[in-house]
Backbone as a chain_set.jsonl record, in Angstrom:
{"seq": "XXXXXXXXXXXXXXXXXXXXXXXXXXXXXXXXXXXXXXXXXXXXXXXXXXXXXXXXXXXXXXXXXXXXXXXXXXXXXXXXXXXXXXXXXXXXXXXXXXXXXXXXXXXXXXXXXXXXXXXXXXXXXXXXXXXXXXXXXXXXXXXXX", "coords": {"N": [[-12.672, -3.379, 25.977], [-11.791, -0.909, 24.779], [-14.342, 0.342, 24.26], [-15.673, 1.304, 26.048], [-14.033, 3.695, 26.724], [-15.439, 5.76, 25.046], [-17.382, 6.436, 26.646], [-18.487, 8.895, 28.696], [-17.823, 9.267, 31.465], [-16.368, 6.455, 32.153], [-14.576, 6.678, 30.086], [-12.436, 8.137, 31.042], [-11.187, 7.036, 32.819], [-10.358, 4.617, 31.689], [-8.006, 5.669, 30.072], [-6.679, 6.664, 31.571], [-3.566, 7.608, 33.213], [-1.525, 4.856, 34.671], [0.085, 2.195, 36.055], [-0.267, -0.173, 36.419], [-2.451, -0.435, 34.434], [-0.945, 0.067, 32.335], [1.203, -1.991, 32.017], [-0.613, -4.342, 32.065], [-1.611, -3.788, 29.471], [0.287, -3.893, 28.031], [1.269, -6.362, 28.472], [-1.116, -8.194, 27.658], [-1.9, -6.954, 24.944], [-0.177, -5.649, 23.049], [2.416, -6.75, 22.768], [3.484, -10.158, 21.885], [5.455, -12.022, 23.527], [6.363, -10.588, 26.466], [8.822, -10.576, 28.217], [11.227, -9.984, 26.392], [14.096, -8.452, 25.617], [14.586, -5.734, 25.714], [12.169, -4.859, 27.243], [11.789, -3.721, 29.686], [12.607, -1.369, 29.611], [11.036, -0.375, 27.416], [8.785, -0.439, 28.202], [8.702, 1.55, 30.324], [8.948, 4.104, 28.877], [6.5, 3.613, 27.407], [4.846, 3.948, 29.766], [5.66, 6.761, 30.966], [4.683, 8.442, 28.277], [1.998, 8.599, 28.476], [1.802, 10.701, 30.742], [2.355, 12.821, 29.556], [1.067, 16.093, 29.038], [-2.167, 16.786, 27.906], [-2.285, 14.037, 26.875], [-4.226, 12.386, 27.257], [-6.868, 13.006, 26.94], [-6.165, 13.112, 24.047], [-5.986, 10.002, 23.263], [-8.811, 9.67, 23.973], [-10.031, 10.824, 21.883], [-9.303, 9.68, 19.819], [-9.678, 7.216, 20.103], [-12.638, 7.156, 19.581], [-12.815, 7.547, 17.692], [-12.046, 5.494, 16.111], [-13.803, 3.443, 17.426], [-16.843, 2.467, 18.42], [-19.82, 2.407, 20.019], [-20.629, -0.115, 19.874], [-18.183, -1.712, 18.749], [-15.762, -2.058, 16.82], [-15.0, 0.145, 13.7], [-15.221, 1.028, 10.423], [-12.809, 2.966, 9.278], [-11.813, 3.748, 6.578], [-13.365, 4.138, 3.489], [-14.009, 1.352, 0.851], [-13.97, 2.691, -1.771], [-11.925, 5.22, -1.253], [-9.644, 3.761, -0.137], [-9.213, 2.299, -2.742], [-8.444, 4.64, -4.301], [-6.149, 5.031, -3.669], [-2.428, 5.584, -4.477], [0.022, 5.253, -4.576], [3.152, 3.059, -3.724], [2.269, 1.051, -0.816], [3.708, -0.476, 1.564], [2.017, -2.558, 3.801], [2.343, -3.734, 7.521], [1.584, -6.253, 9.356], [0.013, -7.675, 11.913], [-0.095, -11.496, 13.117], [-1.475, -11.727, 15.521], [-3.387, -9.325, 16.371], [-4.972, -7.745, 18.534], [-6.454, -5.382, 18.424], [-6.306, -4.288, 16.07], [-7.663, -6.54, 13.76], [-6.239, -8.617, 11.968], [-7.415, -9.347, 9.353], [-8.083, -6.419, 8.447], [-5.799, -6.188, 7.236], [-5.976, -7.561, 5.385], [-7.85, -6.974, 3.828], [-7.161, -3.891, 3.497], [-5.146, -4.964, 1.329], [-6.325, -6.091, -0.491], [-7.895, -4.423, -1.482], [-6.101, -1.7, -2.333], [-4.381, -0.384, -4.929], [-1.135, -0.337, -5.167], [0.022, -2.362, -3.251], [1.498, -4.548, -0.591], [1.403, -6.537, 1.483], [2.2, -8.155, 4.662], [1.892, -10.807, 6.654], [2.785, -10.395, 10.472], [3.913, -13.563, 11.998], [3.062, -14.812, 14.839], [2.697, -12.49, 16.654], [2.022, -9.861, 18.315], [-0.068, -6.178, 18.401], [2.444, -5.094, 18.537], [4.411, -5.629, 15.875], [7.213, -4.758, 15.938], [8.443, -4.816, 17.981], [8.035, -7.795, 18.592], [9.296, -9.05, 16.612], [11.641, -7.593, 15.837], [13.596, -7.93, 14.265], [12.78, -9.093, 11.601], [10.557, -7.147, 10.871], [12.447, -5.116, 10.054], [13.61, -5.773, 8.091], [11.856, -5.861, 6.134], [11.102, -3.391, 5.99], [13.275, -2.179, 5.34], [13.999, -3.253, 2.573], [11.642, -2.682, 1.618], [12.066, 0.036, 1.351], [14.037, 0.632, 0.055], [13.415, -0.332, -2.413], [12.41, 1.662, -3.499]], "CA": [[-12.342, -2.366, 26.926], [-11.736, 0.541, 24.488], [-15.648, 0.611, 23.73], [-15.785, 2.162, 26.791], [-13.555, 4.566, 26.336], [-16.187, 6.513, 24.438], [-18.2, 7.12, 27.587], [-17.624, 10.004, 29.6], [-16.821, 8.958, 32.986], [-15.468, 5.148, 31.841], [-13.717, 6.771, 29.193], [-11.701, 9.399, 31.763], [-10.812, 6.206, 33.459], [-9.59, 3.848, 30.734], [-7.097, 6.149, 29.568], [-5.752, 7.597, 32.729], [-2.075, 6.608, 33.344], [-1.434, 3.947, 35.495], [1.292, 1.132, 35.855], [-1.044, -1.382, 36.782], [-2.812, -0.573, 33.216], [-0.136, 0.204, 31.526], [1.737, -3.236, 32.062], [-1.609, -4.907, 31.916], [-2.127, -3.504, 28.236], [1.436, -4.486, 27.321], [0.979, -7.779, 28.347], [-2.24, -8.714, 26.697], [-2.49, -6.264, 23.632], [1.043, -4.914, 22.489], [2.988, -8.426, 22.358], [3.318, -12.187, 22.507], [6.928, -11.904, 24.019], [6.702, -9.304, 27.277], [9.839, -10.165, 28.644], [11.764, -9.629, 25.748], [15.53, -7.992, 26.75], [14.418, -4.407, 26.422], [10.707, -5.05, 27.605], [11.456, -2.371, 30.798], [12.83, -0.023, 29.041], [9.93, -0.106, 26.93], [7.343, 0.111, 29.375], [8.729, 3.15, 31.208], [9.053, 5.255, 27.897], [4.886, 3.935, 26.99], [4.119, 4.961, 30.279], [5.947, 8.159, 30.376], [4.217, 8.81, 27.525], [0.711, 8.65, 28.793], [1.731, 11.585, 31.574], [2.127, 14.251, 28.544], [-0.206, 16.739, 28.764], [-3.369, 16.226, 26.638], [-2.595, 12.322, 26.236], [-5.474, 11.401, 27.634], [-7.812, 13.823, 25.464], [-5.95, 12.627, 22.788], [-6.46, 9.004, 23.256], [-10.071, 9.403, 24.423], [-10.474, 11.245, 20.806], [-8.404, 8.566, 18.559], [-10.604, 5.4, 20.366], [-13.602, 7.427, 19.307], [-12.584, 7.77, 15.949], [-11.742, 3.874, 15.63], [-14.927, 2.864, 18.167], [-18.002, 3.07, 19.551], [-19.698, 1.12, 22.021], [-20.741, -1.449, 18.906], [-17.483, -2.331, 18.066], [-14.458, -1.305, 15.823], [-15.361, 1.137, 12.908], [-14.323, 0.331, 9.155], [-13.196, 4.302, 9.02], [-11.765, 4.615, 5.785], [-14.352, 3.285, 2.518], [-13.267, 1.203, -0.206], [-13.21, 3.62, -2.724], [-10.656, 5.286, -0.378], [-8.497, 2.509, -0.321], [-8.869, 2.186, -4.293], [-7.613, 5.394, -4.47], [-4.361, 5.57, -3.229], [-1.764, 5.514, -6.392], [1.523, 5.199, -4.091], [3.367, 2.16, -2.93], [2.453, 0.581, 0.3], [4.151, -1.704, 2.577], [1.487, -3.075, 5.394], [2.523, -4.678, 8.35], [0.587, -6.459, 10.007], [0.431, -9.054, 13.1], [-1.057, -12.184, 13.573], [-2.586, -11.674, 16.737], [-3.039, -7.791, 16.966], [-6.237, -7.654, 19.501], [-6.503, -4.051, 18.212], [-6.843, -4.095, 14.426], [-7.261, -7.487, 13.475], [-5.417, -9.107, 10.512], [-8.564, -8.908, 8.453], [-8.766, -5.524, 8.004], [-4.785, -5.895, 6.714], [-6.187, -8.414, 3.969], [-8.572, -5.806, 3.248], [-6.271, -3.107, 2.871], [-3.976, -5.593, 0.597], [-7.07, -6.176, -1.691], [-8.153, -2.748, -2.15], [-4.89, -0.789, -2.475], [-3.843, -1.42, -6.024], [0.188, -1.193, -5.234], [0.119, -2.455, -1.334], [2.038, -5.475, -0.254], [0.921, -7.309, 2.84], [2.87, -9.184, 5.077], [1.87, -11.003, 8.127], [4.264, -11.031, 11.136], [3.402, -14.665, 13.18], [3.698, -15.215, 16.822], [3.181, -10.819, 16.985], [0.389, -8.856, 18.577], [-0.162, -5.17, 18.246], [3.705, -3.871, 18.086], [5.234, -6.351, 15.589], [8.502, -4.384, 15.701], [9.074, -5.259, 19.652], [7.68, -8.982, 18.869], [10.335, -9.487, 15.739], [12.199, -6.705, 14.845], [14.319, -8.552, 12.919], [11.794, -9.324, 10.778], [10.052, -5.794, 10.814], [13.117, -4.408, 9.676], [14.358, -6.257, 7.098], [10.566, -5.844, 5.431], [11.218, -1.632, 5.701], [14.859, -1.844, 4.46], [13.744, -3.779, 1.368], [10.325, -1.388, 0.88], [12.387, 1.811, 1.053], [15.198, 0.227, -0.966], [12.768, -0.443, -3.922], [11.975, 3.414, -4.09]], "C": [[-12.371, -0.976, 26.287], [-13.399, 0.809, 23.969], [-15.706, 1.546, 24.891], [-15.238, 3.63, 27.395], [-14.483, 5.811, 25.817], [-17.877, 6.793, 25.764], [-17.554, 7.801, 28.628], [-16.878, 9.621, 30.714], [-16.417, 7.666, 32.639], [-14.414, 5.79, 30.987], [-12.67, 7.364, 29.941], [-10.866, 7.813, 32.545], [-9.589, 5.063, 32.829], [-8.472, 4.654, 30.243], [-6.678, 7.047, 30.034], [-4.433, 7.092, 32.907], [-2.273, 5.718, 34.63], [-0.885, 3.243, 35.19], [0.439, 0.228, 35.875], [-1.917, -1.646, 35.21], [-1.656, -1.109, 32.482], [0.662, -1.3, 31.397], [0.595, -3.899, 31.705], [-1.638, -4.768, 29.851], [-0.962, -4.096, 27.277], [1.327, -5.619, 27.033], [0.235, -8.716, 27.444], [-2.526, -8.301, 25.161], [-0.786, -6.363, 22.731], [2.017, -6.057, 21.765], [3.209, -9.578, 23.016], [4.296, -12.196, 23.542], [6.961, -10.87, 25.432], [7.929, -9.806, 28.034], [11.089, -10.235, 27.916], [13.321, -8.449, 26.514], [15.587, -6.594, 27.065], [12.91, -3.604, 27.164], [10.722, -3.699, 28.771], [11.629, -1.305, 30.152], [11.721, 0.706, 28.513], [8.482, 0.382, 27.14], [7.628, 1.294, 30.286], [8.758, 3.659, 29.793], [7.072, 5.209, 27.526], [4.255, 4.29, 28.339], [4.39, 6.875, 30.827], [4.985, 9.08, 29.275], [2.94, 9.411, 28.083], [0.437, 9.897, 29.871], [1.828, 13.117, 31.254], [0.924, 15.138, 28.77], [-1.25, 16.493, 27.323], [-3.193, 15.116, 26.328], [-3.787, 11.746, 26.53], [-6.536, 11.707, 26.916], [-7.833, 13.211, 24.417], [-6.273, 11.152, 22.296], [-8.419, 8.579, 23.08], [-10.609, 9.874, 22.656], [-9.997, 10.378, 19.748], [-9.255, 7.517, 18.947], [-11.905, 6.204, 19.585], [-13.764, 7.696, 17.715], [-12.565, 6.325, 15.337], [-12.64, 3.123, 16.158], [-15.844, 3.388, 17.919], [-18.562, 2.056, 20.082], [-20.398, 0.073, 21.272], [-19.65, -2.252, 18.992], [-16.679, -1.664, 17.714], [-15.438, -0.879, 14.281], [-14.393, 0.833, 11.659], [-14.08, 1.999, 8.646], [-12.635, 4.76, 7.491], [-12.937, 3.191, 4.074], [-13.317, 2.242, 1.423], [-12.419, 1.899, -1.174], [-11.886, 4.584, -2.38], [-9.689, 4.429, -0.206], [-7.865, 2.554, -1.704], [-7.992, 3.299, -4.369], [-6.478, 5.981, -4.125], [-3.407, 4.619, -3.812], [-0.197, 5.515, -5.818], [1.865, 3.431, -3.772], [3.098, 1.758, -1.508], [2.868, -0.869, 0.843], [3.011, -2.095, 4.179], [2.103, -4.425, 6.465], [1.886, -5.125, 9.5], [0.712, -7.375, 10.98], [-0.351, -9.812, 13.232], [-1.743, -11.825, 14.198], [-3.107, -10.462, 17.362], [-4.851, -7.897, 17.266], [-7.009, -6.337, 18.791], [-7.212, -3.983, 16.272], [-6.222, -5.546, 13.999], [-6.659, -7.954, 11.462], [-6.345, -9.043, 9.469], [-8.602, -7.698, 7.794], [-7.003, -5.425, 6.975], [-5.006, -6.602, 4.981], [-7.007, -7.489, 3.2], [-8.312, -4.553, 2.444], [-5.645, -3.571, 1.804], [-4.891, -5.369, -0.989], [-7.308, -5.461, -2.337], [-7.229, -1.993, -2.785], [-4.303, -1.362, -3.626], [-1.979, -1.643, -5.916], [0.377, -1.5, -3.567], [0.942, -4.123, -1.687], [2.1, -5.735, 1.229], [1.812, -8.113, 3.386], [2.793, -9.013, 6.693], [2.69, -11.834, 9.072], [3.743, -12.285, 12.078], [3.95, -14.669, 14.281], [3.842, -13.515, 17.047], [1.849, -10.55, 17.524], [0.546, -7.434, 17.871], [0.973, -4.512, 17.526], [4.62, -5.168, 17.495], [6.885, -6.215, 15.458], [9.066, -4.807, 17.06], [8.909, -6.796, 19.819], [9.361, -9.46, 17.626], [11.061, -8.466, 15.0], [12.735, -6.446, 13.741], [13.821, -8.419, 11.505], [11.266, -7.739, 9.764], [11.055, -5.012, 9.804], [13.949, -4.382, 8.182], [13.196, -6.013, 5.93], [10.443, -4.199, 5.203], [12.109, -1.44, 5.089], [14.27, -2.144, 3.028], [12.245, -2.796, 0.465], [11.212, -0.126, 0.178], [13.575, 1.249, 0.265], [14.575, 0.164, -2.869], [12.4, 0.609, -4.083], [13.102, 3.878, -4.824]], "O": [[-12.807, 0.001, 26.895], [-13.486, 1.695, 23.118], [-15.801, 2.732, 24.572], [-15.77, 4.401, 28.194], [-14.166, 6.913, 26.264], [-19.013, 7.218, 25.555], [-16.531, 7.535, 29.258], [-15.66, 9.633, 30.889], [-15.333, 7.782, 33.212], [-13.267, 5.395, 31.2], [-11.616, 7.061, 29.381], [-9.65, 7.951, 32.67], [-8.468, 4.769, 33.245], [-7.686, 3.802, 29.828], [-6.307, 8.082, 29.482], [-4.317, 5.891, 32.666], [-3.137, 5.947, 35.476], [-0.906, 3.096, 33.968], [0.545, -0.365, 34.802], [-2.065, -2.795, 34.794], [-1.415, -2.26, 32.118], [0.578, -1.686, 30.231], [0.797, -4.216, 30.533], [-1.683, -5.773, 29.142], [-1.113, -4.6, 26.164], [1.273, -6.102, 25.902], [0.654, -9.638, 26.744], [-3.144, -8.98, 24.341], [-0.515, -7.209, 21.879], [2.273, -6.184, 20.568], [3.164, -9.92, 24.198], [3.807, -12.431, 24.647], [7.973, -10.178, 25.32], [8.022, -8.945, 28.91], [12.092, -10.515, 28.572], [13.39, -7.905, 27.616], [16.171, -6.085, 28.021], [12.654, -2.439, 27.468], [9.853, -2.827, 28.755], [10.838, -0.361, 30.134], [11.37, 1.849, 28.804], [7.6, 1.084, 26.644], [6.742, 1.885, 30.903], [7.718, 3.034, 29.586], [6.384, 6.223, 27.406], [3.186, 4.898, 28.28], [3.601, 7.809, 30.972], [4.655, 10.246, 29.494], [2.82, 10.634, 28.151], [-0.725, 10.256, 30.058], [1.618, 14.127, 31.926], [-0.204, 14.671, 28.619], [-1.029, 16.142, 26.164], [-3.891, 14.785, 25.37], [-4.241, 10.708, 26.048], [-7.155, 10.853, 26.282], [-8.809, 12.783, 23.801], [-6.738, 10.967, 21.171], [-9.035, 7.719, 22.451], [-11.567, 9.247, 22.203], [-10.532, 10.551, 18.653], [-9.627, 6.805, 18.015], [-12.184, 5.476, 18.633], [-14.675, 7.962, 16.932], [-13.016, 6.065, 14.221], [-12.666, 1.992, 15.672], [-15.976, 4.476, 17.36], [-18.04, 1.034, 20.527], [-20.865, -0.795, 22.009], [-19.835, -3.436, 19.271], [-16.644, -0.523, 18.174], [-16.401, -1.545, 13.901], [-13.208, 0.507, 11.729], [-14.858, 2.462, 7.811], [-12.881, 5.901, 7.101], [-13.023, 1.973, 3.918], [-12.106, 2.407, 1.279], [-11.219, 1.927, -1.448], [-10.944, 4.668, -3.169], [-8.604, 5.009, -0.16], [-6.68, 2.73, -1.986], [-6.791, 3.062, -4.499], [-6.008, 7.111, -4.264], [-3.414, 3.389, -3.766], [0.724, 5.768, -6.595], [0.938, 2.638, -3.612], [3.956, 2.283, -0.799], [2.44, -1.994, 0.581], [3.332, -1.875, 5.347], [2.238, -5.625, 6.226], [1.68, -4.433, 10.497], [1.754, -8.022, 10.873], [-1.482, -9.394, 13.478], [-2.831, -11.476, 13.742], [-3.295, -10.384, 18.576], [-5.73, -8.076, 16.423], [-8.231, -6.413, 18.664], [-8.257, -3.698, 15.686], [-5.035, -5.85, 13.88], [-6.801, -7.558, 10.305], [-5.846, -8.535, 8.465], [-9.07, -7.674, 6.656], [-6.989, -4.625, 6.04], [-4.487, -6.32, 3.902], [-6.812, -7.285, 2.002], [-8.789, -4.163, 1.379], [-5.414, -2.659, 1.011], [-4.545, -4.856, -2.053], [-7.142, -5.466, -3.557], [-7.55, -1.572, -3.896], [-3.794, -2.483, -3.621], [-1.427, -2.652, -6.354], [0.925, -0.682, -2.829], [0.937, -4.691, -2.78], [2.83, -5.125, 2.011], [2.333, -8.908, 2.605], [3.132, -8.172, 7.527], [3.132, -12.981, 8.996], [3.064, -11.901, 13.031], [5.132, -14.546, 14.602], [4.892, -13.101, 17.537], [0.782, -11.024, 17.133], [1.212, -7.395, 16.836], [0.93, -3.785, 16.534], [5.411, -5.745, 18.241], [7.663, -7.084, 15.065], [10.249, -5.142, 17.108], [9.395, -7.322, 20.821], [10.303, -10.137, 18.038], [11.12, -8.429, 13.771], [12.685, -5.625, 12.824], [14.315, -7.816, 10.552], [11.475, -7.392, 8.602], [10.599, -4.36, 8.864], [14.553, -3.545, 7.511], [13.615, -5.971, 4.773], [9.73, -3.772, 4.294], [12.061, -0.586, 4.204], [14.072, -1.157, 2.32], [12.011, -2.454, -0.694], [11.144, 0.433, -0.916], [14.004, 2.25, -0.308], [15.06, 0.457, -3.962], [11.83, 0.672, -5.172], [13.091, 5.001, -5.327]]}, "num_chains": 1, "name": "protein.A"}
């Protein structure tokens, strides 16, 4: 769906607000779990979001940066990877439709101090699928600084 994004009039379309999307995208992309206990809450604040001025610009310019009407885009190189001399924590989700777990093994390999860890049973937003989880994996990152 976001390939199309990167054409003018589909793209104006795909990333117009709408509830009927917007739930739709939750459902299928975001996480395994949608009726999770603060699942509404959640979905009025991401579509709120989308009614900002310039969100839709902004979207239509971020898919085009991560697409095109091939496919998903490998945007940053190896040697880019190699070179970054900080700690990272990636988190990543089984089932994230969006940026699949591959490219997290990728990152893991390249990045000489990275530490990978994939969340199971998560899509896209592993912090709304297991927070628990999520959280206890940031406490312990930023604790080792």
């Amino acid at each position: 769906m976001y390939k199309l994004a990167n054409l003018p009039v589909f793209g104006r379309l795909v990333v117009r607000p709408n509830r009927w999307g917007q739930d739709n995208y939750f459902k299928t992309m975001e996480v395994v779990d949608s009726e999770f206990a603060d699942a509404g809450a959640y979905k009025q604040y991401a579509y709120d979001v989308t009614l900002t001025d310039g969100h839709a610009a902004a979207m239509r310019s971020s898919v085009s940066v991560i697409t095109d009407f091939g496919g998903q885009k490998s945007i940053f190189s190896d040697d880019e990877l190699r070179s970054i001399c900080v700690p990272v924590l990636a988190i990543w989700s089984e089932h994230d439709p969006l940026f699949p777990v591959g490219h997290g093994y990728r990152l893991a390999e390249l990045v000489p101090n990275s530490s990978l860890h994939v969340i199971e049973n998560a899509a896209h937003v592993p912090l709304l699928d297991r927070p628990d989880e999520v959280n206890e994996l940031i406490l312990g990152f930023l604790g080792d600084g």
